[in-house]
Jmol script that loads the backbone (N, CA, C; Angstrom):
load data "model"
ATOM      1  N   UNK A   1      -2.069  16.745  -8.907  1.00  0.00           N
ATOM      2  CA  UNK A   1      -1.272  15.704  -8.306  1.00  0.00           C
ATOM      3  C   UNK A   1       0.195  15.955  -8.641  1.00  0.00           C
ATOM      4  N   UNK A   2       0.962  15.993  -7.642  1.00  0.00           N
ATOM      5  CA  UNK A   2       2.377  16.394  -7.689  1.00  0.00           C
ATOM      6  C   UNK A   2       3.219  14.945  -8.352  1.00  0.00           C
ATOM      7  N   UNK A   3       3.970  14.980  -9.721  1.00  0.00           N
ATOM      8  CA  UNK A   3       4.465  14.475 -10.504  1.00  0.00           C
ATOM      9  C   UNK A   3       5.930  13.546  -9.391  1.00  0.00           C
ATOM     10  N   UNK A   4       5.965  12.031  -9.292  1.00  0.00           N
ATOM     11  CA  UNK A   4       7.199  11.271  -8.791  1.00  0.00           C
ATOM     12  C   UNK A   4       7.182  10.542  -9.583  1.00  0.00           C
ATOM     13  N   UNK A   5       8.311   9.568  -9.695  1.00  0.00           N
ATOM     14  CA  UNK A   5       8.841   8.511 -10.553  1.00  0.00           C
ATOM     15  C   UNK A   5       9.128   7.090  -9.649  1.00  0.00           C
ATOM     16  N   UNK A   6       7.391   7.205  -8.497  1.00  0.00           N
ATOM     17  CA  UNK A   6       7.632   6.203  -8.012  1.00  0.00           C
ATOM     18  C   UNK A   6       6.741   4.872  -8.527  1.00  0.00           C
ATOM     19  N   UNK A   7       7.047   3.359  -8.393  1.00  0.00           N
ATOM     20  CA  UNK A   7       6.149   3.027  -9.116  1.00  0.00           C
ATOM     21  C   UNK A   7       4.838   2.050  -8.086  1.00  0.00           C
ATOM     22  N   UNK A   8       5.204   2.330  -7.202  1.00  0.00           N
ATOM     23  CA  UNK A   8       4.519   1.981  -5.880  1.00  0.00           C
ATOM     24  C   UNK A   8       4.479   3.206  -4.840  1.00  0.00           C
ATOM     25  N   UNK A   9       2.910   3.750  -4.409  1.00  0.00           N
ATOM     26  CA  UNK A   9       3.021   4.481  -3.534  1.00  0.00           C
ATOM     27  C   UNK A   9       1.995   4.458  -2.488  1.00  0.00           C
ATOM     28  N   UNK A  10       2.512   4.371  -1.430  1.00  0.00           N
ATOM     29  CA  UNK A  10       1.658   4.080  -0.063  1.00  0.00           C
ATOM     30  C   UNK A  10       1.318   5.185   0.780  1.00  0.00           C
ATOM     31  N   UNK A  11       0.000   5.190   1.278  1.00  0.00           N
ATOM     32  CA  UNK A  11      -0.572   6.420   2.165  1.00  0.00           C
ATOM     33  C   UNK A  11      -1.756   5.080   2.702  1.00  0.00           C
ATOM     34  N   UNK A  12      -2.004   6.499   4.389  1.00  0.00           N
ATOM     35  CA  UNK A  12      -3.026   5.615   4.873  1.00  0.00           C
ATOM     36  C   UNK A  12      -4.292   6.524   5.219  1.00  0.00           C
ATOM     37  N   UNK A  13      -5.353   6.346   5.610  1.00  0.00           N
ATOM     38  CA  UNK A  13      -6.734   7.121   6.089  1.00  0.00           C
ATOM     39  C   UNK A  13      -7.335   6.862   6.593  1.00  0.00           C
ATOM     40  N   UNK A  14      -7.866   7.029   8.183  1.00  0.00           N
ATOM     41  CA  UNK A  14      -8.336   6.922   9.092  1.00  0.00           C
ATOM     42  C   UNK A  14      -9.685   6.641   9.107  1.00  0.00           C
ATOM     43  N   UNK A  15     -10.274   5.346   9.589  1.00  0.00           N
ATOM     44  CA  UNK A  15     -11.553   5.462   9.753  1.00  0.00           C
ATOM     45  C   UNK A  15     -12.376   5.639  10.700  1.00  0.00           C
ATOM     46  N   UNK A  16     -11.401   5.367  11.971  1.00  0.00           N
ATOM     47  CA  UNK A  16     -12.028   5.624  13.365  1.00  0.00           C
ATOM     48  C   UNK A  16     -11.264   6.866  13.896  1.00  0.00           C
ATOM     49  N   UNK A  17     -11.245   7.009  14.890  1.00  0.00           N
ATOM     50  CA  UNK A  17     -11.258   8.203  15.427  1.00  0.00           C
ATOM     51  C   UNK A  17      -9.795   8.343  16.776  1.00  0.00           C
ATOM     52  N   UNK A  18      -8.784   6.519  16.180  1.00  0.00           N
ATOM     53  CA  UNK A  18      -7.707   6.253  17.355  1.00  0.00           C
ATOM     54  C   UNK A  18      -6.598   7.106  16.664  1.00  0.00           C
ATOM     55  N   UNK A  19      -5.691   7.400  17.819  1.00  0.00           N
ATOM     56  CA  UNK A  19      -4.685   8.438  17.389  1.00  0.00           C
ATOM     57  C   UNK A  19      -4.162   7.578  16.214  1.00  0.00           C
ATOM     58  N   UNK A  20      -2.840   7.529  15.452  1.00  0.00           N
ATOM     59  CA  UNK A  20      -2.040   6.762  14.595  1.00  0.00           C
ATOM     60  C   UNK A  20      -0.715   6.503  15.635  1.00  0.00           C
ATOM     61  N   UNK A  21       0.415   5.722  14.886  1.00  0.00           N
ATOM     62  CA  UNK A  21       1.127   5.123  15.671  1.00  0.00           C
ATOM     63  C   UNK A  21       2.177   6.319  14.994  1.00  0.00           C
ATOM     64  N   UNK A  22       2.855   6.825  15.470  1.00  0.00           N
ATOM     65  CA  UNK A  22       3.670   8.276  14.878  1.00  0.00           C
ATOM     66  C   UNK A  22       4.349   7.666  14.130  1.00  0.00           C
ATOM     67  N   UNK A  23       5.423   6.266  13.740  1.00  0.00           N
ATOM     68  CA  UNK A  23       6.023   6.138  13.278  1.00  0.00           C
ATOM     69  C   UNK A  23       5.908   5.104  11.861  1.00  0.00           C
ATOM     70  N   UNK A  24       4.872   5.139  11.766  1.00  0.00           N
ATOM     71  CA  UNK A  24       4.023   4.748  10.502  1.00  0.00           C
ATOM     72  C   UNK A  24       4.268   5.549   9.527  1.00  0.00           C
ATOM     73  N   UNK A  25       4.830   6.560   9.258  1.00  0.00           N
ATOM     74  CA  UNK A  25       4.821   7.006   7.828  1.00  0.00           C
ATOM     75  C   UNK A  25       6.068   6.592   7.610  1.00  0.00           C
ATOM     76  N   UNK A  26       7.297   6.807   8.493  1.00  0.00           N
ATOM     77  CA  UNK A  26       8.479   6.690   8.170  1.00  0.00           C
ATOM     78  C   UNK A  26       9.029   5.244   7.284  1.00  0.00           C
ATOM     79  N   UNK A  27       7.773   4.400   8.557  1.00  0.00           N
ATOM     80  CA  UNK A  27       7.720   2.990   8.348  1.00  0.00           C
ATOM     81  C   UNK A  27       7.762   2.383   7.001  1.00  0.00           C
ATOM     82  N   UNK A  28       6.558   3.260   6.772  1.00  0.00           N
ATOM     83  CA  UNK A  28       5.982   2.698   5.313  1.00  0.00           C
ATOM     84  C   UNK A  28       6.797   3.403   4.058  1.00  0.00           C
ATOM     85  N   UNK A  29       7.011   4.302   3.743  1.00  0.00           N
ATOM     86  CA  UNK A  29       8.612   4.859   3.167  1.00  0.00           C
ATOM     87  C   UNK A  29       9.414   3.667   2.842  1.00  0.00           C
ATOM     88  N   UNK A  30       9.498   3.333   4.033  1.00  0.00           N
ATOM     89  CA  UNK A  30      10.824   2.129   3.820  1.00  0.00           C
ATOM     90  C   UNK A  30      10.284   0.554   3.327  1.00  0.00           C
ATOM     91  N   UNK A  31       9.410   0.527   3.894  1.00  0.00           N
ATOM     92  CA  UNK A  31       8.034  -0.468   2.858  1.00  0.00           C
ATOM     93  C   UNK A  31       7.981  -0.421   1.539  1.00  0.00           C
ATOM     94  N   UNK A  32       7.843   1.123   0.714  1.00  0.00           N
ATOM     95  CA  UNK A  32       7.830   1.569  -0.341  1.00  0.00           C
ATOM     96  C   UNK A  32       9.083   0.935  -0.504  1.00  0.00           C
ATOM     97  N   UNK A  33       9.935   2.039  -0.179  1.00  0.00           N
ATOM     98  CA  UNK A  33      11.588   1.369  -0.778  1.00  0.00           C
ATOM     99  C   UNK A  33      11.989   0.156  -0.890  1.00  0.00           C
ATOM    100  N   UNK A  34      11.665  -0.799  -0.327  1.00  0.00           N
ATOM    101  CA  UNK A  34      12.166  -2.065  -0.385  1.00  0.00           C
ATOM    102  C   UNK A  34      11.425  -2.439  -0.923  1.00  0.00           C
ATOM    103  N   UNK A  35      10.084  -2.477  -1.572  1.00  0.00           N
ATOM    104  CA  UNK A  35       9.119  -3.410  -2.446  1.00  0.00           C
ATOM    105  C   UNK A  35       9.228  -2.940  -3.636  1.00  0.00           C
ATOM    106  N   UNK A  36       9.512  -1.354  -3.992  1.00  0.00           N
ATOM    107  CA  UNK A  36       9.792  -0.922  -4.985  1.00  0.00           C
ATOM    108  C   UNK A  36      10.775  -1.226  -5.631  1.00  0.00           C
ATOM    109  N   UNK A  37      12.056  -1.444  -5.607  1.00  0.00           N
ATOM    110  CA  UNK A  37      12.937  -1.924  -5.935  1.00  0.00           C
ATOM    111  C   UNK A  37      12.653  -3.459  -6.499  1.00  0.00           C
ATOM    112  N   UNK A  38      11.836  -4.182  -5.818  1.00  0.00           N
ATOM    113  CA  UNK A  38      11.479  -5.799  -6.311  1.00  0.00           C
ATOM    114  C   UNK A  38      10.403  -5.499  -7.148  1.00  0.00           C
ATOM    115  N   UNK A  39       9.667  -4.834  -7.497  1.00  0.00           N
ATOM    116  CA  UNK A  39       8.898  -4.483  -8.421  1.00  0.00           C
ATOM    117  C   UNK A  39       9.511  -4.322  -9.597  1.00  0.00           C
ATOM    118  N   UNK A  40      10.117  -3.445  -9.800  1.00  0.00           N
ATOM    119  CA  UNK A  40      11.499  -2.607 -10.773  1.00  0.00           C
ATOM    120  C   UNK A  40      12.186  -3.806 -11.042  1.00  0.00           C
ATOM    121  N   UNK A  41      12.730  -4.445 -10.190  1.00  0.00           N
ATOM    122  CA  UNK A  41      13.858  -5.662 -10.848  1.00  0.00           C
ATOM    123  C   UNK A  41      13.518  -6.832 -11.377  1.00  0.00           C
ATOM    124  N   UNK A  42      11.907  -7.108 -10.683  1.00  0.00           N
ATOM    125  CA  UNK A  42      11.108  -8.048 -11.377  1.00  0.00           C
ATOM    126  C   UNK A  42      10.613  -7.801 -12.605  1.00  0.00           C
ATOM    127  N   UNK A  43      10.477  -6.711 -13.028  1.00  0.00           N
ATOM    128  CA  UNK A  43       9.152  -6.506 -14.172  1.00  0.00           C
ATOM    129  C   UNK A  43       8.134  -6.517 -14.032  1.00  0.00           C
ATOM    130  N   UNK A  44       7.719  -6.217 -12.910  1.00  0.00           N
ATOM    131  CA  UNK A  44       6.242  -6.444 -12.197  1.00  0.00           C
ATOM    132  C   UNK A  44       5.234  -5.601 -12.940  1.00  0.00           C
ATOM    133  N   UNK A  45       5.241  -4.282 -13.634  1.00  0.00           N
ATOM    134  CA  UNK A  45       4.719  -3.280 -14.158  1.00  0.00           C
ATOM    135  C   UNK A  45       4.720  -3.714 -15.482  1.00  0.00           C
ATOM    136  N   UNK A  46       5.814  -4.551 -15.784  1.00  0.00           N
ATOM    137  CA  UNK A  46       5.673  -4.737 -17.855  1.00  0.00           C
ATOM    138  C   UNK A  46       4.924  -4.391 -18.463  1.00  0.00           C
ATOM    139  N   UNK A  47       3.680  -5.227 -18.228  1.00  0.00           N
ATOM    140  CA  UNK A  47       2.565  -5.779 -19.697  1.00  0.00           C
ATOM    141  C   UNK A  47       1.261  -5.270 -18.229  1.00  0.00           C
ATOM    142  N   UNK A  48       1.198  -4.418 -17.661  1.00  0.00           N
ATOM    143  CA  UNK A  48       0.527  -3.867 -16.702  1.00  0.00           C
ATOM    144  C   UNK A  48      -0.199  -2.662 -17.744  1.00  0.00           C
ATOM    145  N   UNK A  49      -1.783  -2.899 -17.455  1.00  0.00           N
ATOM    146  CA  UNK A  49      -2.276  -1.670 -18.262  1.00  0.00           C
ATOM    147  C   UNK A  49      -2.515  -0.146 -17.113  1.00  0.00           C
ATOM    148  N   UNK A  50      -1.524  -0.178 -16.155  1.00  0.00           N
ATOM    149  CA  UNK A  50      -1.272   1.122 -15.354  1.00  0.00           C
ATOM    150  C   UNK A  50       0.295   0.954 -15.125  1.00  0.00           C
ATOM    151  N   UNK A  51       0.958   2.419 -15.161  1.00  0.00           N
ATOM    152  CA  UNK A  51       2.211   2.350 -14.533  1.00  0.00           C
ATOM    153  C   UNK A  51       2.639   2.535 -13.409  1.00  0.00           C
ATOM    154  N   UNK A  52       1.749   2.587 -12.398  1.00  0.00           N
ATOM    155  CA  UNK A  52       2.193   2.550 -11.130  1.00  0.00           C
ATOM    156  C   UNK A  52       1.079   2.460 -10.307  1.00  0.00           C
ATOM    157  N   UNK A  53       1.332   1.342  -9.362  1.00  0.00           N
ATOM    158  CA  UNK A  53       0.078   1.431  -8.029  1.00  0.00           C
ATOM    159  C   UNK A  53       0.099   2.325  -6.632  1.00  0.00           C
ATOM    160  N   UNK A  54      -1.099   3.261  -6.599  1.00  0.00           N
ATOM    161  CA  UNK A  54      -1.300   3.519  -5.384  1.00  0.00           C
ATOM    162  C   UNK A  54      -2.146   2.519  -3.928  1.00  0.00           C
ATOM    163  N   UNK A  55      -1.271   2.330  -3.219  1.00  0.00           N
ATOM    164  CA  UNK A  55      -2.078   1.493  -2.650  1.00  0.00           C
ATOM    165  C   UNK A  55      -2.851   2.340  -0.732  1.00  0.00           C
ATOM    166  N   UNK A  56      -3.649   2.502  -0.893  1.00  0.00           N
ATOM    167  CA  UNK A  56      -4.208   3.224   0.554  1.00  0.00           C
ATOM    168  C   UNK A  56      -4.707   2.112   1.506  1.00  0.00           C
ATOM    169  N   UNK A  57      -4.146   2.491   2.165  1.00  0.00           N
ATOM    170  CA  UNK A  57      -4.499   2.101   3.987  1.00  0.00           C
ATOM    171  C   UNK A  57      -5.331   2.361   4.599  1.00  0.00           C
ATOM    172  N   UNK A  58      -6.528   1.462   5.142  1.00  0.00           N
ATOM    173  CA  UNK A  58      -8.114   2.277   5.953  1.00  0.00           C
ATOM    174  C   UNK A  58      -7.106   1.628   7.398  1.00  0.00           C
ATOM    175  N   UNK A  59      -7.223   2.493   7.617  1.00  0.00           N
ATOM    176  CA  UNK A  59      -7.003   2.643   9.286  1.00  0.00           C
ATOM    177  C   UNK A  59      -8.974   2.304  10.045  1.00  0.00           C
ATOM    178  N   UNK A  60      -9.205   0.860   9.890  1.00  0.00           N
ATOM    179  CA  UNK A  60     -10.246   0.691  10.360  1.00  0.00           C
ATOM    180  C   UNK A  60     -10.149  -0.315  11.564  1.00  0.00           C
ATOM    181  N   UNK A  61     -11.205  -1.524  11.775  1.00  0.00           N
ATOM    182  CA  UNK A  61     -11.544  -2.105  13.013  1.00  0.00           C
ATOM    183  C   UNK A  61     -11.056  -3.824  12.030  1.00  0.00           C
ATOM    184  N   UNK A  62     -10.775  -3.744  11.503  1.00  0.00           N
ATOM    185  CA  UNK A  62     -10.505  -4.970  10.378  1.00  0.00           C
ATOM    186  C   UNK A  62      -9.225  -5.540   9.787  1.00  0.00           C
ATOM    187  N   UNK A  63      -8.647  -6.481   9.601  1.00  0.00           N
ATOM    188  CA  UNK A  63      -7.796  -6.411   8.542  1.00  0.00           C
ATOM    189  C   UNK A  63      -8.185  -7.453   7.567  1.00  0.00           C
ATOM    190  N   UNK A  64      -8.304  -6.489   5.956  1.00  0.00           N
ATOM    191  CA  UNK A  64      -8.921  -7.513   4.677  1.00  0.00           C
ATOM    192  C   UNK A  64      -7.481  -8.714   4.635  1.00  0.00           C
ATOM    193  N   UNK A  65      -7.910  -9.503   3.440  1.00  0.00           N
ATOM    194  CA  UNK A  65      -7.348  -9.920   2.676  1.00  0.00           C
ATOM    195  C   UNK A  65      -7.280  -9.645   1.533  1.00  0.00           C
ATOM    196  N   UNK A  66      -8.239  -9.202   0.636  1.00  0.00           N
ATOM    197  CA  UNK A  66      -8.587  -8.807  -0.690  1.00  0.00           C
ATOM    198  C   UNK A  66      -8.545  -7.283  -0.179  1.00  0.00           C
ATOM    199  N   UNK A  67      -7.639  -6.689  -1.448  1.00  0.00           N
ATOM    200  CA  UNK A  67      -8.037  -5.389  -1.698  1.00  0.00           C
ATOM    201  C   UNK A  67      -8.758  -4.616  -2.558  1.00  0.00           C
ATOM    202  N   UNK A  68      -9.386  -3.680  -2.311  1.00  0.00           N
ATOM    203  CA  UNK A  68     -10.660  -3.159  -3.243  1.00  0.00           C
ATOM    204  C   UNK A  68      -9.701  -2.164  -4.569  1.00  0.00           C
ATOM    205  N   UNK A  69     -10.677  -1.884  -5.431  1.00  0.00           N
ATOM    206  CA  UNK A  69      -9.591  -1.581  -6.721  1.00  0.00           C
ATOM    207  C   UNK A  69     -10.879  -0.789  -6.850  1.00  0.00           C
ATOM    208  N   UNK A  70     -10.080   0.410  -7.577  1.00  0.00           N
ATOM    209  CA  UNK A  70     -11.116   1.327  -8.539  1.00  0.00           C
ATOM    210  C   UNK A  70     -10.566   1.432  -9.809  1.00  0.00           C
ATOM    211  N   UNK A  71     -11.182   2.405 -10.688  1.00  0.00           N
ATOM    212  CA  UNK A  71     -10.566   1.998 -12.069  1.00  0.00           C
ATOM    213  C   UNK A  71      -9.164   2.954 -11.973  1.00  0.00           C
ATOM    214  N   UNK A  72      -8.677   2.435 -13.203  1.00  0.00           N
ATOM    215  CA  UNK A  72      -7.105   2.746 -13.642  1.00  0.00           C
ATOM    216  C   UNK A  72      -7.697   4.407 -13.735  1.00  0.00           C
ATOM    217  N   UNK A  73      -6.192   5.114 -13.348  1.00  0.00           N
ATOM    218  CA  UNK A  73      -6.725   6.613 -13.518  1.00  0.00           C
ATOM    219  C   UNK A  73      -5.544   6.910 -15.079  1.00  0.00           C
ATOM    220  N   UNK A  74      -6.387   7.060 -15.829  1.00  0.00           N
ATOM    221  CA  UNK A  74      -5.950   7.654 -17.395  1.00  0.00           C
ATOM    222  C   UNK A  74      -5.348   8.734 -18.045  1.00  0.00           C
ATOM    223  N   UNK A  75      -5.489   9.450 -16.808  1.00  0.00           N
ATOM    224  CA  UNK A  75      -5.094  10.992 -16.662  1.00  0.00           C
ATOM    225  C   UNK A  75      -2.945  10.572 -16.083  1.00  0.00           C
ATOM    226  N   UNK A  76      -3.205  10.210 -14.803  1.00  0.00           N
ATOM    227  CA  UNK A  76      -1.849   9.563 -14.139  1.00  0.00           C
ATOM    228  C   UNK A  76      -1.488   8.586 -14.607  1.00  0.00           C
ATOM    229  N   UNK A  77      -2.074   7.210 -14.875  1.00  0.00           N
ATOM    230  CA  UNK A  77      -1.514   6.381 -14.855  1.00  0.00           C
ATOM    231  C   UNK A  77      -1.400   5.079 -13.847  1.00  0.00           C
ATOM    232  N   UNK A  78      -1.881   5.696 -13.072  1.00  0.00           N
ATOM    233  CA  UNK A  78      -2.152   4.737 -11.479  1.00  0.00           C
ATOM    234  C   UNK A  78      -3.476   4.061 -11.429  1.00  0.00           C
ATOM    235  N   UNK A  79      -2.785   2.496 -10.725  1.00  0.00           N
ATOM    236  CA  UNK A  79      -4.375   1.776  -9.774  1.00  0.00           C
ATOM    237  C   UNK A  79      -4.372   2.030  -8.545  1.00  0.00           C
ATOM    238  N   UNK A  80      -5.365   2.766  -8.531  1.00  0.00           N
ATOM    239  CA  UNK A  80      -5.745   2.979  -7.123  1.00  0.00           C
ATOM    240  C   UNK A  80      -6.076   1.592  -6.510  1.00  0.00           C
ATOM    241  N   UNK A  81      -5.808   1.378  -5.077  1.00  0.00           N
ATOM    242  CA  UNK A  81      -6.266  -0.315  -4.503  1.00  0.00           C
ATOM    243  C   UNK A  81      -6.076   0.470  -3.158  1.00  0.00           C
ATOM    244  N   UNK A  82      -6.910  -0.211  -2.170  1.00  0.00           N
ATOM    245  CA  UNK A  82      -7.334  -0.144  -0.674  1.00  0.00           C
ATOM    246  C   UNK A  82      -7.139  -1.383  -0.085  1.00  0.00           C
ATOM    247  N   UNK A  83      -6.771  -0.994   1.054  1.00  0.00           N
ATOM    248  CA  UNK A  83      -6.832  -2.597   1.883  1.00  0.00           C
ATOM    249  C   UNK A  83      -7.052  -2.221   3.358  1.00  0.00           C
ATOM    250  N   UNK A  84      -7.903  -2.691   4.144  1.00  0.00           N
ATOM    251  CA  UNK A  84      -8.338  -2.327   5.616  1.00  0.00           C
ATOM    252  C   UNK A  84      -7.384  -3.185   6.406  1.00  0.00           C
ATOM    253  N   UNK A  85      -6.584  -2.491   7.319  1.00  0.00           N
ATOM    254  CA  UNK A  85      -5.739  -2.823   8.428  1.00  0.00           C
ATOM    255  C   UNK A  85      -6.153  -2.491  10.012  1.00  0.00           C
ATOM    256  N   UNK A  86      -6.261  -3.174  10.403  1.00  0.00           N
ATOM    257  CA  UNK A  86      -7.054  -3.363  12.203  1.00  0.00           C
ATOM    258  C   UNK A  86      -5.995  -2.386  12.992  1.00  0.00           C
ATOM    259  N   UNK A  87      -6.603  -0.767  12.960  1.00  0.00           N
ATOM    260  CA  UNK A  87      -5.549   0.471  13.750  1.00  0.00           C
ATOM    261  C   UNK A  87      -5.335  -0.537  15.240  1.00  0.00           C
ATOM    262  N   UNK A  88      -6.082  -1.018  15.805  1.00  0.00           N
ATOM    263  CA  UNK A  88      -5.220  -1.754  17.584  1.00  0.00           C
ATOM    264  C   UNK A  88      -4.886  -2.280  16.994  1.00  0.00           C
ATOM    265  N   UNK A  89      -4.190  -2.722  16.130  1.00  0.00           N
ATOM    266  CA  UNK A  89      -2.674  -3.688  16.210  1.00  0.00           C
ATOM    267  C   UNK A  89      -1.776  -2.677  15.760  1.00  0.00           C
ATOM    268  N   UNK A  90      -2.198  -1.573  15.019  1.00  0.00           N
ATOM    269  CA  UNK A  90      -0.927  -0.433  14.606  1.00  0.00           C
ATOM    270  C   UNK A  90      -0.738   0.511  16.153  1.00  0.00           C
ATOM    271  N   UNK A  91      -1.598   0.857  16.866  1.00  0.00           N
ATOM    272  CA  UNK A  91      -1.490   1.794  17.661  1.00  0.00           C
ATOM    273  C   UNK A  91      -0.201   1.755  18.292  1.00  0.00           C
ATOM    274  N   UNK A  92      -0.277   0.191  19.534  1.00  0.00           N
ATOM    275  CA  UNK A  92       0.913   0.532  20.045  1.00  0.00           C
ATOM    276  C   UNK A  92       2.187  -0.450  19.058  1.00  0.00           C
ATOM    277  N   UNK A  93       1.968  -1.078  17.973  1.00  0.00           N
ATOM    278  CA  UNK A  93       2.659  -1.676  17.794  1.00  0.00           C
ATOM    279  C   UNK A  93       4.013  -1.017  17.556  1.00  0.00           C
ATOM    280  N   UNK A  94       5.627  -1.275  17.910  1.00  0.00           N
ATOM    281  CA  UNK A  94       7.101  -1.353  17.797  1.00  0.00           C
ATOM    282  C   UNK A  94       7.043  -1.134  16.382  1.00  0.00           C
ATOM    283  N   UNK A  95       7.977  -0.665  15.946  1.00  0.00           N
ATOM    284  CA  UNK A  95       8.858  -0.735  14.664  1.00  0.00           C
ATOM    285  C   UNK A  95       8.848  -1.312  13.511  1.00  0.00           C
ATOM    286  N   UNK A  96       9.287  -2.712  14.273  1.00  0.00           N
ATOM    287  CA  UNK A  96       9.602  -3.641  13.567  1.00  0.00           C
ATOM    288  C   UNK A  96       8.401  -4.788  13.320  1.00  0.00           C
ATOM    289  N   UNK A  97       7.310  -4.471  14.086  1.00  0.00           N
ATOM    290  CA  UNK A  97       6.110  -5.090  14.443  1.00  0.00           C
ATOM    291  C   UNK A  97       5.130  -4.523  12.975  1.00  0.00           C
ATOM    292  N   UNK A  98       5.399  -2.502  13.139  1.00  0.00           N
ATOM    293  CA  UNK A  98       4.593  -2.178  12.099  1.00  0.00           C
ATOM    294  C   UNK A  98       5.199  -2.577  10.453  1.00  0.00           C
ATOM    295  N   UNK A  99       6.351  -2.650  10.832  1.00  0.00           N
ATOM    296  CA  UNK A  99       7.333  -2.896   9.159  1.00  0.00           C
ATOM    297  C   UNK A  99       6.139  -4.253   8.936  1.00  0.00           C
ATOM    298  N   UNK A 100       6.232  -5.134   9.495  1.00  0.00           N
ATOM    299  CA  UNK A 100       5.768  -6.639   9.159  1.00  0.00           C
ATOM    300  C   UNK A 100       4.310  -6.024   8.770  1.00  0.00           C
ATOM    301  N   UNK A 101       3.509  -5.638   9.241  1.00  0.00           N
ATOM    302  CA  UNK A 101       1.908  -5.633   9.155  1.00  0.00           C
ATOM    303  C   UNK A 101       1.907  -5.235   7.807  1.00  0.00           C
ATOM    304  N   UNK A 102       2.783  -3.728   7.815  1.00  0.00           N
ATOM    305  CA  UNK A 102       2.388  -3.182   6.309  1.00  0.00           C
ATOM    306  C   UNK A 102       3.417  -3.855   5.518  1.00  0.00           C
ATOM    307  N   UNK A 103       4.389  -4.767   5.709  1.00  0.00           N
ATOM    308  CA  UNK A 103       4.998  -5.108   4.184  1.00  0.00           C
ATOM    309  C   UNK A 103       3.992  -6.645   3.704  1.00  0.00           C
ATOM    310  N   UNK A 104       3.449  -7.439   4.911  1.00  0.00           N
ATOM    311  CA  UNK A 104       2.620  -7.954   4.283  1.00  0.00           C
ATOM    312  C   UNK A 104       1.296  -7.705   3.882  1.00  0.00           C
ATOM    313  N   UNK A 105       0.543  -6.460   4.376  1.00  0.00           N
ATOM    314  CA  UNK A 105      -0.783  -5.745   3.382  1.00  0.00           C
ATOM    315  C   UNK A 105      -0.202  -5.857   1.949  1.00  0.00           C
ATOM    316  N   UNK A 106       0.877  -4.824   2.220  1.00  0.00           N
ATOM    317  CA  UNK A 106       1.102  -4.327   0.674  1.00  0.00           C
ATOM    318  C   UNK A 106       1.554  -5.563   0.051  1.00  0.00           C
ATOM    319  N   UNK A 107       2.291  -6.601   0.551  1.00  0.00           N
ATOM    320  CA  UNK A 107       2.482  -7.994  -0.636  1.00  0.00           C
ATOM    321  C   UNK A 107       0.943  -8.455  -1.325  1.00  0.00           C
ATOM    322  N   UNK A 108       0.242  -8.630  -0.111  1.00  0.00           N
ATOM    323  CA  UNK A 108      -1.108  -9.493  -0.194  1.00  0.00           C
ATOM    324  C   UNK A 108      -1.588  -8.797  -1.431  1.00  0.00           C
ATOM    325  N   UNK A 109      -1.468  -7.150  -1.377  1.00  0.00           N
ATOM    326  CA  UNK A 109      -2.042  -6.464  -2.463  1.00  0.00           C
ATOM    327  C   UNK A 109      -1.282  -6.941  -3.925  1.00  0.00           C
ATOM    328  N   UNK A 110      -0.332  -6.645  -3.724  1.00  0.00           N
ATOM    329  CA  UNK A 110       0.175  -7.035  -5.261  1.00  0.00           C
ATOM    330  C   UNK A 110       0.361  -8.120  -5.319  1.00  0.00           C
ATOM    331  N   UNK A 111       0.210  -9.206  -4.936  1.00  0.00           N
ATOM    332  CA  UNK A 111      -0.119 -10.521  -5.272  1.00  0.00           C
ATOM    333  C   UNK A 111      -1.299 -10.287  -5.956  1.00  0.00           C
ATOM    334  N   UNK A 112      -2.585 -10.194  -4.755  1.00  0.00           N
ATOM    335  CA  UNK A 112      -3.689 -10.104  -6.241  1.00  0.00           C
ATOM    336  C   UNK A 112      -3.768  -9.201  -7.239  1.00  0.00           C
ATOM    337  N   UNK A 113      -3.130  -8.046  -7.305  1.00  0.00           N
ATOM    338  CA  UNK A 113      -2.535  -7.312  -8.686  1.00  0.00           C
ATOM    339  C   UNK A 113      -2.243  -7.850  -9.553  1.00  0.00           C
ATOM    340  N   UNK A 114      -1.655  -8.339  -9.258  1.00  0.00           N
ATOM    341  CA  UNK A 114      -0.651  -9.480 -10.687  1.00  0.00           C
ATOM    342  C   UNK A 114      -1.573 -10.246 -10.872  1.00  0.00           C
ATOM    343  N   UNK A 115      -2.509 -11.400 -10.173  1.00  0.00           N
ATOM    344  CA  UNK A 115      -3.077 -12.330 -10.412  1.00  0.00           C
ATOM    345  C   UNK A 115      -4.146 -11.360 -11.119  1.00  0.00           C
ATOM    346  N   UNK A 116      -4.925 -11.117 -11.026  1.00  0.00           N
ATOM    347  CA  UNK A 116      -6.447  -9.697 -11.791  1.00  0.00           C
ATOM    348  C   UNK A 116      -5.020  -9.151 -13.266  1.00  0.00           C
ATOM    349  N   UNK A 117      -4.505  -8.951 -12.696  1.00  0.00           N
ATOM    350  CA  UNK A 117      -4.152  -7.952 -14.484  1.00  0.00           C
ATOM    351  C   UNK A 117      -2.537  -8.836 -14.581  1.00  0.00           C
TER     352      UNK A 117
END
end "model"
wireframe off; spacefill off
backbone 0.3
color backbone group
């Protein structure tokens, strides 16, 4: 695993078989950047028994509310957490349409982050 000093990091993975919306990675980058920073200025990580969350994206037929967690990785340092997002609403969604979907997954997620640890 290639070594960053980020403390939030977002990727997504396909469960069906619909193209992706091309501008979803860029999107979420800037998702990262702006939540990361409120993480960092909050103290959100303090008294956290991982130093940084990975959070993955199922590109499925769904969107959760709860995200699934595996254990802390001991080796990195990271919680891994998942959360299923409904790909027809990413496919054709605008810009500014996808900013909203994924900055509120990823809140919903670290809300219950914080609340669990």
């Amino acid at each position: 695993m290639a070594e960053h000093n980020h403390k939030l990091v977002l990727g997504g993975v396909s469960l069906t078989k619909t193209r992706l919306n091309r501008q979803g990675g860029p999107v979420m980058d800037e998702v990262r950047d702006e939540l990361e920073q409120v993480i960092v200025s909050t103290g959100y990580l303090e008294n956290a028994p991982f130093e940084w969350i990975g959070l993955i994206f199922y590109y499925g037929l769904k969107n959760d509310d709860v995200p699934g967690y595996q254990r802390i990785n001991k080796k990195y340092g990271d919680l891994p957490v998942t959360i299923e997002l409904d790909v027809r609403e990413l496919r054709h969604a605008d810009r500014e349409d996808l900013k909203r979907i994924y900055t509120l997954a990823t809140l919903k997620t670290l809300i219950h982050v914080g609340e669990k640890y």
